[in-house]
C-alpha positions as CSV (number, residue, x, y, z in Angstrom):
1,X,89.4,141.9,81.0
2,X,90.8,138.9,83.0
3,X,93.1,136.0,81.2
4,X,90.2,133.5,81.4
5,X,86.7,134.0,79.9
6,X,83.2,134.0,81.5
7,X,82.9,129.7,80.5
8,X,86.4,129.3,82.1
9,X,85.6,131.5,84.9
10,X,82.7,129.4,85.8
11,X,84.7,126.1,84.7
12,X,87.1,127.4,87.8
13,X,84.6,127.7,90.5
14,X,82.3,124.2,89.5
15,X,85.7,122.7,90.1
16,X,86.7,124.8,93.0
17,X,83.5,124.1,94.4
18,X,84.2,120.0,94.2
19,X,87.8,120.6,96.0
20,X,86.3,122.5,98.9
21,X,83.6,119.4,99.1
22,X,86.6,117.1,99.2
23,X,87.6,118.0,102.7
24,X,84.6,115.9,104.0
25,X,83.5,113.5,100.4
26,X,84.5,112.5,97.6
27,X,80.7,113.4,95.6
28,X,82.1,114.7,92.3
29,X,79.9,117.5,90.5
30,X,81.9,119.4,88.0
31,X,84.1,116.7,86.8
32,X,81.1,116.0,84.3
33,X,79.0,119.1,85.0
34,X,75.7,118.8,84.7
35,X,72.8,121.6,83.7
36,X,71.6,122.5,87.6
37,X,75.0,122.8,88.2
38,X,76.4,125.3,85.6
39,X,73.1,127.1,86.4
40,X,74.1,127.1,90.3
41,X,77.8,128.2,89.7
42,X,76.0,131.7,86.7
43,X,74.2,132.2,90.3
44,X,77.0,132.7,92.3
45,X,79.5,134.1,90.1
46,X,76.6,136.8,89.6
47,X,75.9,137.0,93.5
48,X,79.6,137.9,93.8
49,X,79.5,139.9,91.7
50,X,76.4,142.2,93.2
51,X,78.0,142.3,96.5
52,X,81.7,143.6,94.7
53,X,82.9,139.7,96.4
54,X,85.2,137.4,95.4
55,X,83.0,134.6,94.2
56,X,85.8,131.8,96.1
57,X,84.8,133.5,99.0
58,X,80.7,132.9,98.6
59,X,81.8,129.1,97.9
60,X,83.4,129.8,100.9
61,X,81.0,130.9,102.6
62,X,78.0,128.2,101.3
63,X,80.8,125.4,102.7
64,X,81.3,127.4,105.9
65,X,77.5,127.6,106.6
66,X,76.7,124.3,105.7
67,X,78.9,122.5,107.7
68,X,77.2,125.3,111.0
69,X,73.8,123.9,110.1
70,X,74.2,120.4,109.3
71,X,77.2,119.7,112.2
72,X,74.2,117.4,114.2
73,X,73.2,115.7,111.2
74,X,72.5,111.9,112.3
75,X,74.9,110.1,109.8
76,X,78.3,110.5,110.9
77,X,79.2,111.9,107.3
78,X,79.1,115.4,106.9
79,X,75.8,115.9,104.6
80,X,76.8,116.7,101.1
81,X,75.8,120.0,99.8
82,X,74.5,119.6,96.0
83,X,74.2,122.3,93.6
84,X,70.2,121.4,93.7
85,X,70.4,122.8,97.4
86,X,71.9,125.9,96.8
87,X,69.5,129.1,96.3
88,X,69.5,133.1,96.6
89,X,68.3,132.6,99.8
90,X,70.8,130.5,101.1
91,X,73.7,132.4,99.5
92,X,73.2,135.5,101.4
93,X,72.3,133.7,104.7
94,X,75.6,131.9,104.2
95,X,77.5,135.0,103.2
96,X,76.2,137.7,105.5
97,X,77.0,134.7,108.7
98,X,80.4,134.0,107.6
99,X,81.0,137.8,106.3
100,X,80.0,138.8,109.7
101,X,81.8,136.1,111.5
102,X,85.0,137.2,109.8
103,X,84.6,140.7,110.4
104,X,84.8,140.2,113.5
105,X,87.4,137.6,114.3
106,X,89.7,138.0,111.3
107,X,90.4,141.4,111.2
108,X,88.7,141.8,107.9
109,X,90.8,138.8,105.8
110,X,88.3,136.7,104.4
111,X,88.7,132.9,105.4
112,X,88.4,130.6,102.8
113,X,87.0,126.6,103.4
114,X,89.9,124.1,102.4
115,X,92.3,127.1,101.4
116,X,95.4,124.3,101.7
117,X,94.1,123.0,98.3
118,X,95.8,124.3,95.9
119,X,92.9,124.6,93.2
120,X,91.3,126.6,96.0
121,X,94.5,129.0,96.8
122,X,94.7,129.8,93.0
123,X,91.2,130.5,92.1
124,X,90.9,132.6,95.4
125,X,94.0,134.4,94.3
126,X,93.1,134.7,90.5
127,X,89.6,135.6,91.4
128,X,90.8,138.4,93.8
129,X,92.8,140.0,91.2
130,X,92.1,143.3,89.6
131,X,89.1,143.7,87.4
132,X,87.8,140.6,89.0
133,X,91.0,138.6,87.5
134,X,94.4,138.7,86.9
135,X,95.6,140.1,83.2
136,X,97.7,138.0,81.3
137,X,100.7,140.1,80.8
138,X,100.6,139.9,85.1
139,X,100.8,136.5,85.3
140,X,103.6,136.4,82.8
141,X,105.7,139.3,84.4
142,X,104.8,137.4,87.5
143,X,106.2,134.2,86.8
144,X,109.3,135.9,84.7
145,X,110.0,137.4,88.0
146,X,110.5,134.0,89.7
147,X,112.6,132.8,87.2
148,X,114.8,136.1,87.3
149,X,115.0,135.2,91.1
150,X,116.1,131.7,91.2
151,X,118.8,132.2,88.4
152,X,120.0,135.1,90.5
153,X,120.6,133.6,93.7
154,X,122.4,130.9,94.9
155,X,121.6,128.4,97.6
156,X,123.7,128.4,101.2
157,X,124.1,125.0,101.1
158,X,126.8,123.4,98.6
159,X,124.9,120.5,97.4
160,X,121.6,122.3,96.6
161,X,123.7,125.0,95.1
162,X,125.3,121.9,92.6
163,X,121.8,120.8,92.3
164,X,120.6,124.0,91.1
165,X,123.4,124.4,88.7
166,X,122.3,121.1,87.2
167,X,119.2,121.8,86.7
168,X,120.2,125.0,84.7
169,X,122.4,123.9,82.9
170,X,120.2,120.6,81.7
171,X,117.5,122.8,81.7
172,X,118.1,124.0,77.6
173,X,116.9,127.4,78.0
174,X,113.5,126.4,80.1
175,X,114.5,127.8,83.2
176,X,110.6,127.8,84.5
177,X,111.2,124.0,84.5
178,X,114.8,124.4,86.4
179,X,113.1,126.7,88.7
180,X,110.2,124.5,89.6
181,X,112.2,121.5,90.0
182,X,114.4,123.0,92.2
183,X,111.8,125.0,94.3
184,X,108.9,122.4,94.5
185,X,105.7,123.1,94.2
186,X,105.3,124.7,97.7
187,X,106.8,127.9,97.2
188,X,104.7,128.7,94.0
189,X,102.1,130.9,93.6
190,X,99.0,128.9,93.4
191,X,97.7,131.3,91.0
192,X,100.4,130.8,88.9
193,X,100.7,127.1,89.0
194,X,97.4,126.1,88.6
195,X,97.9,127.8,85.4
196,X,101.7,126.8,84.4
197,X,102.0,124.5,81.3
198,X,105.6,123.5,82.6
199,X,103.7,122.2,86.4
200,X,101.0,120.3,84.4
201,X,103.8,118.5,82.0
202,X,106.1,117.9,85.3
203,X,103.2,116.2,86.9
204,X,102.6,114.3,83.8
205,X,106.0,113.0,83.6
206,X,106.2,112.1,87.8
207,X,108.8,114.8,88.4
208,X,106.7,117.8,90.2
209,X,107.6,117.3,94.2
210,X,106.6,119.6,97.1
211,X,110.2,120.6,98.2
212,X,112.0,120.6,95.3
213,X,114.4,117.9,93.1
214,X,117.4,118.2,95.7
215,X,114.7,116.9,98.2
216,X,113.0,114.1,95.7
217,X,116.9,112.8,95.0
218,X,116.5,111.9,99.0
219,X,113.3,110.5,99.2
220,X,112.3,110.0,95.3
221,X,108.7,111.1,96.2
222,X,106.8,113.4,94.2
223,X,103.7,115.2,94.6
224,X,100.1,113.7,93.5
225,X,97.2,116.0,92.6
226,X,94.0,115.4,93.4
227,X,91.2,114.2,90.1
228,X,89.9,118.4,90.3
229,X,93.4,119.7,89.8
230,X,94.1,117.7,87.1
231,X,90.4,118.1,84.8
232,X,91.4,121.2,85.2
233,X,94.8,121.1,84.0
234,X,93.0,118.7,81.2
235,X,90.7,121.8,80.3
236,X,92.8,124.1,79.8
237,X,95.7,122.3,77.5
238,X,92.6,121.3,75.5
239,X,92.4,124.6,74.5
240,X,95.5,125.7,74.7
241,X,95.2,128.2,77.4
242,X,97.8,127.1,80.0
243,X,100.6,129.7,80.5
244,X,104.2,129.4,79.1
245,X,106.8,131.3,81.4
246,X,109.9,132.9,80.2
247,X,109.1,132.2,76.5
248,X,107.0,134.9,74.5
């Protein structure tokens, strides 16, 4: 049995699906999800789960297609694809173009639409984890791992290596939070951070940057999710389900 349950499962991929839509609109439909939409994403976690498919990769695939059919549309915005669109019918015609199409190009390595959003890098990843998601005690050994890591070895230059020590030793035991203000955000797992208490509350507090603090103490910038990101970050503390690393 996966870390998240069947409502947070399909929670992921209504919210997945409105991150892959964001690479051409901003039309919203899982931030408040509505019936035909919960109905639509039952369809194709089920769909994926008849063809033994990760069910990121039959978004994928709907996105993939849609964007094929609909690239002479007469406005010069991409027509949105709605939940109300979407049917059997068009899931396995999308699936059985793209999973042909990638068999044949990509060596047999699924591509996945808008896989630079990081929502959609950690559901793919969770999603293609063992029993059709990852196990808690994996994420956690996981994410201890990276913490054993960065405590463990020092940086070649002298002033990040200072910075790191900083951070430790301000850090009062929560060396997830040293870690991922040193690191940034770009060299975590997405599966892991879209499930990370310690990201969510750096966010919160305007501290979480892409390349780490030594970089932000240059350029005091800092990384801004998008809205989908964040409900979902807003779902899960709700109920408590975001992951706490290196503390048991």
């Amino acid at each position: 049995m996966g870390y998240l349950n069947y409502d947070e499962k399909i929670k992921l991929l209504g919210l997945t699906f409105d991150s892959m839509q964001s690479l051409y609109s901003d039309k919203s439909y899982y931030i408040v999800p509505t019936k035909t939409g919960k109905i639509i994403m039952n369809l194709i976690y089920k769909n994926a789960e008849i063809k033994h498919e990760n069910p990121v990769y039959i978004l994928s695939c709907l996105f993939e297609y849609w964007t094929f059919i609909n690239r002479n549309h007469k406005t010069k915005d991409m027509k949105v694809l709605s939940p109300s669109a979407i049917t059997t019918e068009l899931i396995n015609k999308a699936y059985q173009a793209n999973y042909d199409f990638d068999k044949k190009y990509q060596y047999d390595i699924h591509s996945i639409f808008n896989r630079d959003n990081l929502l959609v890098q950690g559901a793919s990843s969770y999603f293609q984890g063992k029993d059709r998601g990852r196990y808690k005690n994996d994420l956690l050994d996981w994410g201890n791992r990276l913490i054993d890591e960065f405590l463990n070895t020092q940086e070649g230059e002298p002033n990040k290596e200072v910075c790191r020590q900083g951070l430790i030793s301000k850090s009062k035991g929560n060396f997830r939070v040293a870690e991922i203000l040193n690191d940034g955000l770009d060299v975590q797992p997405a599966v892991i951070s879209i499930l990370d208490y310690d990201v969510y509350s750096l966010y919160n507090k305007k501290l979480l940057t892409r390349k780490g603090f030594y970089q932000y103490l240059q350029d005091h910038k800092y990384i801004l999710l998008d809205k989908y990101l964040k409900e979902w970050y807003d779902y899960l503390d709700e109920r408590s389900r975001l992951l706490k690393y290196g503390k048991q």
